[in-house]
C-alpha positions as CSV (number, residue, x, y, z in Angstrom):
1,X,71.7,-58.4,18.1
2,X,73.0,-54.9,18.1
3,X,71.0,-51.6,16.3
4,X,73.5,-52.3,13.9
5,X,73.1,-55.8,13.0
6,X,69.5,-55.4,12.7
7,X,69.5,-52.4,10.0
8,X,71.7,-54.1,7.8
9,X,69.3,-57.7,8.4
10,X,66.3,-54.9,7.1
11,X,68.4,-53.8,4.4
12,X,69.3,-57.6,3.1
13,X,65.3,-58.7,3.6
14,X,64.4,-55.4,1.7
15,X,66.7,-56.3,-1.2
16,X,66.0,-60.0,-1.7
17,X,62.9,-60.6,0.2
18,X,59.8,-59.6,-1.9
19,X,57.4,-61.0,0.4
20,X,58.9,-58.6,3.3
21,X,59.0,-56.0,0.8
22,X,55.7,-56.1,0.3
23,X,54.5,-56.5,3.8
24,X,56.7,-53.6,4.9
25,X,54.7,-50.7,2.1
26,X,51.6,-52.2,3.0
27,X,52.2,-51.1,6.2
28,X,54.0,-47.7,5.9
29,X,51.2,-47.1,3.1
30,X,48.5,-48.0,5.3
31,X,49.5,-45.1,8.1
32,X,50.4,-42.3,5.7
33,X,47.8,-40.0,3.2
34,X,48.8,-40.2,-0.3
35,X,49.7,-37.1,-2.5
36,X,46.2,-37.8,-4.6
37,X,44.5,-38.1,-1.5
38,X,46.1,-35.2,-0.1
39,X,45.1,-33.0,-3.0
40,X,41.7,-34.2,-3.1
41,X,41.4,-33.1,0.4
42,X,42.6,-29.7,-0.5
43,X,40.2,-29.4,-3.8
44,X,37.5,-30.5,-1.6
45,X,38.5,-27.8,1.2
46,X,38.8,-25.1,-1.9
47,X,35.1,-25.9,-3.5
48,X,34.0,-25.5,-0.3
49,X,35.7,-21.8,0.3
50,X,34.1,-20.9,-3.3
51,X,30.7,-22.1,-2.6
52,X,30.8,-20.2,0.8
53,X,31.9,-17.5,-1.2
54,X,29.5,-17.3,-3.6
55,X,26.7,-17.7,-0.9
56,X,28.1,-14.8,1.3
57,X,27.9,-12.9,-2.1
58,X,24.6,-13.6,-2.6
59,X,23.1,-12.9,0.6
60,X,24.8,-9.5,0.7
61,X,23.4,-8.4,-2.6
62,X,20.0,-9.8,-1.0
63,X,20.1,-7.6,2.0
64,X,21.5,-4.6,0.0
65,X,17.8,-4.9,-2.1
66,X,16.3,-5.4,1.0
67,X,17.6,-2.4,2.7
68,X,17.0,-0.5,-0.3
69,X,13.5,-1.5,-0.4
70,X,13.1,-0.3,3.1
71,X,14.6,2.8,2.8
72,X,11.8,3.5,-0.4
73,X,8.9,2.2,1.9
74,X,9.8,4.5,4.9
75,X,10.5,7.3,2.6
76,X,7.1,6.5,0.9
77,X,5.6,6.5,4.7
78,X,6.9,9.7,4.9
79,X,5.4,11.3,2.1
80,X,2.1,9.5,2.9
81,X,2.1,10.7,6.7
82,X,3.1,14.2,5.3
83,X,-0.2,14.3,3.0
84,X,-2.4,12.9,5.5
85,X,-1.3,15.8,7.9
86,X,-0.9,18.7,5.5
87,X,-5.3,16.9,4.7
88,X,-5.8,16.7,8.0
89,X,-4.6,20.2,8.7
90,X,-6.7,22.3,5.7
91,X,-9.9,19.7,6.6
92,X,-9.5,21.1,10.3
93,X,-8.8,25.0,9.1
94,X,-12.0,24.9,6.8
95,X,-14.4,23.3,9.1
96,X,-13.0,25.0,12.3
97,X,-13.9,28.3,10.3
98,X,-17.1,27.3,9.5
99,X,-18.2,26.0,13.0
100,X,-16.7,29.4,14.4
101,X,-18.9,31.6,12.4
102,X,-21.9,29.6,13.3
103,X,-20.6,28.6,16.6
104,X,-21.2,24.8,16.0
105,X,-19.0,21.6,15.3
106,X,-21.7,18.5,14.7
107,X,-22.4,17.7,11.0
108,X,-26.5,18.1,11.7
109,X,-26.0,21.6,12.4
110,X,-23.5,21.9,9.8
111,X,-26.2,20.8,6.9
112,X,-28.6,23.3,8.0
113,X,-26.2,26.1,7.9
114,X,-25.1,24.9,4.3
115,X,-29.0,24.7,3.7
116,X,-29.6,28.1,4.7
117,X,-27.1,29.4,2.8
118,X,-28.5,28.1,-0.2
119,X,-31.1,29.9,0.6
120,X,-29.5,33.1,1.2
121,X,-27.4,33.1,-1.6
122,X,-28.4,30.7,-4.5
123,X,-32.5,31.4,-3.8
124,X,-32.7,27.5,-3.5
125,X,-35.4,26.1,-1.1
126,X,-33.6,22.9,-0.2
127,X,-36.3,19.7,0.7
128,X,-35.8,16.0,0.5
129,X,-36.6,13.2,-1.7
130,X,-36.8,10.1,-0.2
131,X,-37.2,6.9,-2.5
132,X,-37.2,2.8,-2.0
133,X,-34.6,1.4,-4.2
134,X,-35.5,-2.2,-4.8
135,X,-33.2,-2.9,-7.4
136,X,-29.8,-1.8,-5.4
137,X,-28.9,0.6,-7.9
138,X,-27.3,2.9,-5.1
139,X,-25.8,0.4,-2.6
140,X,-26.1,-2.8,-4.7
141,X,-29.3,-4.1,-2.2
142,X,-32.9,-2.7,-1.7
143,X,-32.0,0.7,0.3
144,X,-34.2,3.4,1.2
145,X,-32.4,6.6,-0.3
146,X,-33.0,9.8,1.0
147,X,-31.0,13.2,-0.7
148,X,-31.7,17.3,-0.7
149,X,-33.8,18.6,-3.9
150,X,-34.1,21.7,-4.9
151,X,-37.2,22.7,-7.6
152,X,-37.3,25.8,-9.4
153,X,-38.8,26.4,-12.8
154,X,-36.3,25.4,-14.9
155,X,-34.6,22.4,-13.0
156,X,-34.3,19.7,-10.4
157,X,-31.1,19.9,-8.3
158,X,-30.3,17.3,-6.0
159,X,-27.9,18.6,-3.7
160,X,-25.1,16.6,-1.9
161,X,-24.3,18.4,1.4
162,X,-21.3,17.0,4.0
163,X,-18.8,18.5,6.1
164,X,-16.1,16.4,4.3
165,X,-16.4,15.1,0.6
166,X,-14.8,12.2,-0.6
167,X,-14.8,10.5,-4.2
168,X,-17.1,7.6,-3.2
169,X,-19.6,10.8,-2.0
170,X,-19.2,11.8,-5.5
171,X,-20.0,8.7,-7.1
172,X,-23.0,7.8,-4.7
173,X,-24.5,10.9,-5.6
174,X,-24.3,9.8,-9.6
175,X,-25.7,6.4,-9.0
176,X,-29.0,8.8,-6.3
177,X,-29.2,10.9,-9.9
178,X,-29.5,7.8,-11.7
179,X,-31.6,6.6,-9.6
180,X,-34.0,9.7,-9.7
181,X,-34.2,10.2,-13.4
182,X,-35.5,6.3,-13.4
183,X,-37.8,7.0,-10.7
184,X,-39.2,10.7,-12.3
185,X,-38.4,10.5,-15.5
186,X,-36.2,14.1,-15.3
187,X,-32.6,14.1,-15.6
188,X,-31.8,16.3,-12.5
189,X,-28.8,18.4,-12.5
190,X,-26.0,18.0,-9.5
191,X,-24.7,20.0,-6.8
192,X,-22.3,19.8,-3.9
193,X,-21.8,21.9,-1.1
194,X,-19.4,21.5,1.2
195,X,-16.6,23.1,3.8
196,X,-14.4,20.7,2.4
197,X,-13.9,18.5,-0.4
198,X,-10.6,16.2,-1.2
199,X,-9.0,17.2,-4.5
200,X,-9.5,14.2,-6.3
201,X,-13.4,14.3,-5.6
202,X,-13.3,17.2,-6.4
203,X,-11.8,16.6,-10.1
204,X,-14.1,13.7,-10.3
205,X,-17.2,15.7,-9.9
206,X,-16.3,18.6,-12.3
207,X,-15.7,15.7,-14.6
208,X,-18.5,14.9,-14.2
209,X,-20.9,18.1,-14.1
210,X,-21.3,18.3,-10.9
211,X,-21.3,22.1,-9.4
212,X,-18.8,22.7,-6.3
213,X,-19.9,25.2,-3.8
214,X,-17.8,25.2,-1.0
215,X,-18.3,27.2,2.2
216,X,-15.9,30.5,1.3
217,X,-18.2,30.5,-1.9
218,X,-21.4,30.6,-0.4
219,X,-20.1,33.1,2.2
220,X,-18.1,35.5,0.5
């Protein structure tokens, strides 16, 4: 049978065959993708794209917030290591003065410079008051609490004296004048003296009454 003979034998069996017919788009059908599967495929392949899209979106807005956060922290770092310096710096000025014009550096001898200059300039004999606080009012358990007094005839000073004064200094010495006016029954007035006090304990004790000597005072 020639190429010929056979295509027109197809055509015939196409045409009145319907069995054949059948059989033969079964099988082309079964080896080619349908237009509806075809653009399912595509939708599918185009969801995808958009939710990758919207992903990539989100994560970029992410690390944009992110960076920005970092770049506020390290400026924030900044500022912080700045004022810890520029602290650092006036702390060292002020108390390198103060050891040079006594020629010491130790926070013993520091006290009894500060002491005699009470004494020098204020007329304030400077002792100590040690007391046994059993109900923690100082340090929230029994403590033994020592601080300077000074008597004179009018009132009793109890005297806060440190190289370096923070707030929590400050408040310690409210809760030691608590403390005393329980134990003596006399509401004693406060003083610091100091070569140098931070700013905000130094706001916190005016607040609160509390007289600020600090070195440069006494001297000058």
């Amino acid at each position: 049978m020639t190429r010929e003979e056979l295509k027109k034998e197809l055509i015939e069996l196409i045409q009145t065959d319907d069995e054949f017919r059948l059989i033969l788009i079964g099988a082309l059908s079964s080896g080619f993708v349908t237009r509806e599967e075809t653009n399912k495929i595509l939708n599918e392949i185009k969801k995808l794209r958009e939710d990758f899209n919207k992903q990539f979106k989100a994560f970029g807005e992410k690390m944009d917030a992110f960076e920005r956060r970092m770049d506020a922290f390290e400026r924030r770092m900044t500022e912080l290591r700045e004022d810890f310096n520029r602290g650092m710096k006036a702390f060292d000025i002020k108390l390198s003065a103060l050891g040079a014009r006594w020629g010491i550096m130790n926070e013993s001898a520091i006290r009894n410079a500060l002491k005699g200059l009470l004494s020098e300039k204020l007329n304030l004999k400077v002792s100590k008051w040690e007391f046994f606080d059993r109900n923690g009012i100082v340090y929230g358990k029994p403590s033994l609490i020592d601080v300077d007094l000074a008597i004179t005839d009018s009132e009793h000073i109890l005297i806060e004296i440190k190289s370096h004064v923070r707030k929590s200094d400050v408040a310690e010495l409210l809760r030691i004048s608590e403390l005393y006016q329980k134990s003596e029954g006399i509401k004693p007035s406060l003083m610091i003296v100091t070569p140098y006090i931070e700013e905000k304990a130094k706001e916190f004790a005016e607040a609160n009454g509390i007289k600020v000597y600090t070195s440069d005072e006494l001297i000058y």
